[in-house]
C-alpha positions as semicolon CSV with decimal commas, in nm:
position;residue;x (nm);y (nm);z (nm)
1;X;0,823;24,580;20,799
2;X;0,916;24,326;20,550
3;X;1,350;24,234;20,566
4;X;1,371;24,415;20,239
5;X;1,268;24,761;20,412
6;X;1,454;24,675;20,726
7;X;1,769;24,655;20,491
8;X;1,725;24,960;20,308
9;X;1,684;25,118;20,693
10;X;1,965;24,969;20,811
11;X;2,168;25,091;20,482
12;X;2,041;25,460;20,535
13;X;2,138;25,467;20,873
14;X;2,466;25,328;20,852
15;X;2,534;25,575;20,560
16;X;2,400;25,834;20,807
17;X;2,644;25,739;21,117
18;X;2,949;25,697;20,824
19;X;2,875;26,045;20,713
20;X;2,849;26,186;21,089
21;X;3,200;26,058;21,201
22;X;3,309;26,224;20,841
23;X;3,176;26,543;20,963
24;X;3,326;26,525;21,327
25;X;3,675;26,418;21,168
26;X;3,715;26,667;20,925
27;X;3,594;26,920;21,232
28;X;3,867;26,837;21,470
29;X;4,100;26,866;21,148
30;X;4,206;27,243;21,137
31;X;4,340;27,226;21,508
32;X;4,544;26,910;21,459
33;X;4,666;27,017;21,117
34;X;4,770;27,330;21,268
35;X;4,941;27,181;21,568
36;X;5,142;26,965;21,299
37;X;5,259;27,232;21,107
38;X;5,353;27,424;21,347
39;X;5,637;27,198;21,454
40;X;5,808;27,367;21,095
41;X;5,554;27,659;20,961
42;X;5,509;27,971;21,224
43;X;5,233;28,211;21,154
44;X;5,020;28,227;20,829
45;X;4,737;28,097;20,990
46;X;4,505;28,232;20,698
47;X;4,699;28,127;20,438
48;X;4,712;27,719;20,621
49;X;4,331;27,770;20,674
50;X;4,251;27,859;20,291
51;X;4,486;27,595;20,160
52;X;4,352;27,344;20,389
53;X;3,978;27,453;20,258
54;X;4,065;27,401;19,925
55;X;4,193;27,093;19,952
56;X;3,907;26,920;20,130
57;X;3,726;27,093;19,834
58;X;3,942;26,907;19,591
59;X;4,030;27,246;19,454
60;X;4,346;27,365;19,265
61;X;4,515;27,662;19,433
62;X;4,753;27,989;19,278
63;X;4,979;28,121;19,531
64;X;5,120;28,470;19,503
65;X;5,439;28,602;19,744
66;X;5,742;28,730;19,740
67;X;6,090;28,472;19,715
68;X;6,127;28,331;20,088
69;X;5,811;28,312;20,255
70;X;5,802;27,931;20,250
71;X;5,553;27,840;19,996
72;X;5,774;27,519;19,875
73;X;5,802;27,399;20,238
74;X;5,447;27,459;20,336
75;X;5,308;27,225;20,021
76;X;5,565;26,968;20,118
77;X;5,416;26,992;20,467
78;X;5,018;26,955;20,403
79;X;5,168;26,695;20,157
80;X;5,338;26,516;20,467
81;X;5,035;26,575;20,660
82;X;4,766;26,387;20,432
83;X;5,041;26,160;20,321
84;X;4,992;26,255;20,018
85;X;5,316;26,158;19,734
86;X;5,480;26,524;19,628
87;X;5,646;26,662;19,287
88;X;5,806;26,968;19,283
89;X;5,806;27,127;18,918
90;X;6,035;27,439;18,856
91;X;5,917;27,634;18,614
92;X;6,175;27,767;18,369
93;X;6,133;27,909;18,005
94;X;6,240;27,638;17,797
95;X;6,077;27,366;17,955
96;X;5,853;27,148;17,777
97;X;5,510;26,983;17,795
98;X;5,719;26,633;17,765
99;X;5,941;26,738;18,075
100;X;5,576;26,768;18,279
101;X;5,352;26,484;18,174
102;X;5,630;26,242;18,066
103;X;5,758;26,117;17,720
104;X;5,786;25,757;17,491
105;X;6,083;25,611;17,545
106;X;6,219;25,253;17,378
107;X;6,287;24,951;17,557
108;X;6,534;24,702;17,465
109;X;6,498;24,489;17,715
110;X;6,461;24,111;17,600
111;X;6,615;24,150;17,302
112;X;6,333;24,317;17,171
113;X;6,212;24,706;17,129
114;X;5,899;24,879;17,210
115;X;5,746;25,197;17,305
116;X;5,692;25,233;17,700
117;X;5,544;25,562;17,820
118;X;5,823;25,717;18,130
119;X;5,544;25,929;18,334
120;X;5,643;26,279;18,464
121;X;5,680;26,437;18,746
122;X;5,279;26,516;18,739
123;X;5,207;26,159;18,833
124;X;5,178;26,256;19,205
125;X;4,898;26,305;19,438
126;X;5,035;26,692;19,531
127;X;5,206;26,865;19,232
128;X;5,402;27,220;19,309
129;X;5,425;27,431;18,982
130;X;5,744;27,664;19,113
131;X;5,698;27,987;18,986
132;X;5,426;27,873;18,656
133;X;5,428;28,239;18,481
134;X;5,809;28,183;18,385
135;X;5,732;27,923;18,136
136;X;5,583;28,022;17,773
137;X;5,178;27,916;17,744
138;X;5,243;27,602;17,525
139;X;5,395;27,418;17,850
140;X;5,198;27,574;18,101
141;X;4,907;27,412;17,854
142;X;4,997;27,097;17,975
143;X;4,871;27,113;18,326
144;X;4,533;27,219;18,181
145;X;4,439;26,861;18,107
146;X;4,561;26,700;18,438
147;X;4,369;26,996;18,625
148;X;4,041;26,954;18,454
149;X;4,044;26,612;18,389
150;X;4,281;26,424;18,602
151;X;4,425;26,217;18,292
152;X;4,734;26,313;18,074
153;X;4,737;26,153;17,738
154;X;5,051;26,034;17,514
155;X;5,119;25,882;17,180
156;X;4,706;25,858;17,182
157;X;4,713;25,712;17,530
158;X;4,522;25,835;17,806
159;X;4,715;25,798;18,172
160;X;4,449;25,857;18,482
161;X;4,673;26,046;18,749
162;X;4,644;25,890;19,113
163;X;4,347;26,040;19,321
164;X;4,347;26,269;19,536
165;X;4,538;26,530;19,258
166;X;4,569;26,846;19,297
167;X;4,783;27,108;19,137
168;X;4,981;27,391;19,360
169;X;5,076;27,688;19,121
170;X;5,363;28,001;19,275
171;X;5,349;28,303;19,166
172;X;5,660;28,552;19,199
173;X;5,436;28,913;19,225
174;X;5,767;29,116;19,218
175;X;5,975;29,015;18,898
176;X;5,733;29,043;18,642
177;X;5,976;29,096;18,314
178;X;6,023;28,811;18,111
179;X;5,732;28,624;18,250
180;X;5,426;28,480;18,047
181;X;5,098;28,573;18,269
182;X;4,854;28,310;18,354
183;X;4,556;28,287;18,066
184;X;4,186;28,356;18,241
185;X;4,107;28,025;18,080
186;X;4,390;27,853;18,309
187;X;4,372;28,110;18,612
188;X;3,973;28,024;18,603
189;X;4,048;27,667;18,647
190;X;4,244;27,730;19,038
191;X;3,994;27,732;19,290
192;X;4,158;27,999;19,502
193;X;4,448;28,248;19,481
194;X;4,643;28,295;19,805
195;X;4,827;28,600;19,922
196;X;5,140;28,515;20,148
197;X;5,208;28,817;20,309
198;X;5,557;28,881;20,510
199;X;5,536;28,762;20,869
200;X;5,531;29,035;21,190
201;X;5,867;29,075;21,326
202;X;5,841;28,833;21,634
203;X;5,690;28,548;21,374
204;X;6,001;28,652;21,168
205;X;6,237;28,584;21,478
206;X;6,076;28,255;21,544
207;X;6,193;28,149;21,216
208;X;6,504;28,277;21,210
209;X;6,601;28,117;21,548
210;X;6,441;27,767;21,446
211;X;6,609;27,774;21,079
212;X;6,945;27,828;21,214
213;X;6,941;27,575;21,513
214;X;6,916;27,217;21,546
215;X;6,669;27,053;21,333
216;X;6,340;27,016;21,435
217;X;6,024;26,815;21,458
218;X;5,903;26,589;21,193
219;X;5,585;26,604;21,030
220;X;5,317;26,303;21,111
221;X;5,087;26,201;20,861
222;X;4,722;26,264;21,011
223;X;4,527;26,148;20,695
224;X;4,563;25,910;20,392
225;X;4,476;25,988;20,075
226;X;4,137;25,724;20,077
227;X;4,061;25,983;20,375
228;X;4,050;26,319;20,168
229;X;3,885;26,143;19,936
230;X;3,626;26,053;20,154
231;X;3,606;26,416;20,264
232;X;3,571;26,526;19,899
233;X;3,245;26,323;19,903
234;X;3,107;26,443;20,233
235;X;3,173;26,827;20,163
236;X;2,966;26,786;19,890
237;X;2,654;26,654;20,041
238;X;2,658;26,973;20,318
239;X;2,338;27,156;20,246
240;X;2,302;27,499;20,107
241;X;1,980;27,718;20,139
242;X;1,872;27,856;19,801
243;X;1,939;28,216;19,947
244;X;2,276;28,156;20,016
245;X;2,353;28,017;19,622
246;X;2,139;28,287;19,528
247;X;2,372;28,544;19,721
248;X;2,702;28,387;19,554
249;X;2,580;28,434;19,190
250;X;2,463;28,792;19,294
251;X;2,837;28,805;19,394
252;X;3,022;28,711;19,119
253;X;2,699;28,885;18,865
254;X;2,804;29,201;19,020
255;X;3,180;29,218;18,944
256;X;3,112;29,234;18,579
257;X;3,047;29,548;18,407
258;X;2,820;29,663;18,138
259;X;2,561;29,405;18,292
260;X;2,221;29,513;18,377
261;X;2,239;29,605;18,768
262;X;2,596;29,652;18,788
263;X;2,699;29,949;18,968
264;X;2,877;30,292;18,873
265;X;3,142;30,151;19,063
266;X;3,239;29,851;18,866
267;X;3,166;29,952;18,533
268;X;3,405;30,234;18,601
269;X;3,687;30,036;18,710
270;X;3,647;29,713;18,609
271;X;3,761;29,535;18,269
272;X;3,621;29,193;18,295
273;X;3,424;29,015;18,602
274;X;3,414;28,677;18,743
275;X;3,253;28,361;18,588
276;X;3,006;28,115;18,699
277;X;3,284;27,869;18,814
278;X;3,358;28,197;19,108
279;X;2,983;28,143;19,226
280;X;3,064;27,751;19,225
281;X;3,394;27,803;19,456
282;X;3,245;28,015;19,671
283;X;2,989;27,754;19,751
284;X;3,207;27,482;19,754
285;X;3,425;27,660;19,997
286;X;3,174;27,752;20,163
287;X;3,072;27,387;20,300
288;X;3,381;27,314;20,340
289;X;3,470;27,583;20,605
290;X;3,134;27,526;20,782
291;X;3,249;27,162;20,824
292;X;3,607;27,306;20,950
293;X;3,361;27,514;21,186
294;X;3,202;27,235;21,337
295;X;2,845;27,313;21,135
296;X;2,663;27,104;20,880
297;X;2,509;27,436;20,713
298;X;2,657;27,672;20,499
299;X;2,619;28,091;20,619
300;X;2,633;28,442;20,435
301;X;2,930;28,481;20,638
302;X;3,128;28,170;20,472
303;X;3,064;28,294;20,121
304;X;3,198;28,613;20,177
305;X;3,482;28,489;20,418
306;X;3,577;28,365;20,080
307;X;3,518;28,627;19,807
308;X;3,880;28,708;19,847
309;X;4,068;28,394;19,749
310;X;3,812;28,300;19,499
311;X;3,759;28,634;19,351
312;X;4,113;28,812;19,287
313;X;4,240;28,603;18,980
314;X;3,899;28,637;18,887
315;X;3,820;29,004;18,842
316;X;4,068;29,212;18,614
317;X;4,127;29,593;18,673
318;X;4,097;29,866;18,423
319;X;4,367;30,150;18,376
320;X;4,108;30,399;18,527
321;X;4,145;30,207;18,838
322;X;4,507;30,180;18,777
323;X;4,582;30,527;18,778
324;X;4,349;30,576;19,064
325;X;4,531;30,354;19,314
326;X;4,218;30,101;19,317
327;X;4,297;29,765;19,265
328;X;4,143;29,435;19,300
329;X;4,115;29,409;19,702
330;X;3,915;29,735;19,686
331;X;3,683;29,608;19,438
332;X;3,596;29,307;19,630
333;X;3,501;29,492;19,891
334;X;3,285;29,713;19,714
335;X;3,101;29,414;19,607
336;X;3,084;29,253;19,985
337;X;2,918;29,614;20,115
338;X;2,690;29,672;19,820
339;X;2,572;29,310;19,703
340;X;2,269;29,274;19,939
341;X;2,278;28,959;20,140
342;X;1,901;28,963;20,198
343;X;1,695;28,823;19,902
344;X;1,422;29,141;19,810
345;X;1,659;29,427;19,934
């Protein structure tokens, strides 16, 4: 074996052992994120579980609860927790696209004047959009850019934000008046939507008896943000059978109506279906949970672990359905029972 093979060996196996400790890492990850949180977050296992997926995914996330379920404190925490720098962005209805990305300011300094660009609170790894569907759709525009692209550009400028980015959007599911609903184009572009749900009542008296105490633990960062990074790259070299890809377009083919193949079902009660970027998540997320899992393959049982999160901004209800009492959750599962997981069936 001449050096030149030896060194091309030696490169593939070192690649190989890099990737393996990747894999092992982000393994061990769900426990000792969980134990960290839990020093300030009790319960909502899920809900840390589908955040955390979506952030090794490099994913954007929606998150829908009612007021005082801790959504703002458990982004600051997975912020703490990858060490990741944090913005908090209240959305209100006359902000502005300047008052997010940042406006041109003058300098006088020196005796001289000039245009200098003041960035915005989106220049952080870990952005929280507070409650985005109270702000009119010309300044919730302005995270569509940053999401997509991961630049914001001014005066002709383009700005790259710092990697990892990823955007953190609450929802308020109970005062809907005078609110400005999420586009499909921009709800299309968040890799999951999360439910937080209220907590059982002994959860509830955890957290009642540690907010009114003594202050607690702190947070310890477990990760940098070169780290997740890393991770982004190694989810994305996990291994997918054919069938499995095949079974997540079947999944989000089915959900739309009209369509050849689509069942009484959803062309009954369904208005408009998911897109190809649902089949994408649910792959995506899908590696990303077997690594959580300890496995290097991805299983029927990850993709539909995840038709939820990725599915219910993505599938919009008639007013058959409506007045029926069936709403989104319903017709997911519909689509979990009847979309066969075998290739042939």
């Amino acid at each position: 074996m001449d050096p030149e093979e030896i060194e091309e060996v030696v490169e593939v196996q070192s690649d190989y052992d890099r990737d393996r400790d990747a894999v092992a890492k982000i393994a061990a990850a769900r426990d000792s994120i969980r134990h960290e949180l839990a020093k300030i977050i009790v319960g909502q296992e899920d809900v840390i579980d589908e955040m955390l997926i979506a952030l090794l995914s490099g994913g954007h996330c929606l998150i829908t609860g009612a007021p005082g379920l801790a959504k703002t404190l458990l982004v600051k925490s997975l912020a703490d927790v990858f060490h990741l720098s944090f913005n908090r962005i209240q959305f209100t209805p006359d902000l502005m696209p300047a008052d997010i990305t940042g406006t041109e300011m003058i300098n006088e300094a020196k005796g001289g004047r000039e245009m200098v660009f003041q960035q915005g609170p989106i220049f952080a790894n870990m952005i929280l959009a507070d409650e985005i569907n109270r702000t009119p759709p010309k300044t919730q525009s302005a995270l569509l850019e940053a999401m997509q692209e991961h630049q914001v550009t001014a005066g002709g400028i383009t700005f790259p934000l710092e990697e990892p980015f990823f955007v953190l959007a609450t929802q308020n599911p109970i005062e809907m008046e005078g609110t400005y609903p999420l586009p499909e184009a921009q709800l299309d572009r968040f890799m999951f939507n999360i439910v937080i749900d209220y907590l059982s009542e002994d959860d509830e008296v955890r957290v009642v008896a540690q907010t009114t105490g003594t202050s607690g633990e702190k947070i310890a960062a477990l990760f940098t943000g070169a780290e997740l990074a890393e991770c982004h790259r190694v989810v994305r070299q996990v291994p997918v059978a054919e069938d499995i890809v095949r079974y997540a377009v079947r999944l989000a083919a089915a959900s739309r109506p009209g369509r050849k193949g689509a069942s009484e079902f959803i062309n009954d009660y369904v208005n408009w279906g998911a897109g190809l970027r649902a089949a994408q998540f649910l792959i995506l997320g899908g590696k990303t949970r077997a690594l959580l899992d300890g496995r290097s393959h991805v299983t029927i049982d990850d993709v539909q672990a995840l038709a939820a999160p990725v599915l219910r901004h993505r599938i919009l209800a008639n007013y058959r359905a409506e007045a029926e009492g069936i709403g989104v959750p319903e017709i997911i599962a519909h689509l979990i029972k009847n979309v066969p997981s075998i290739l042939g069936k």
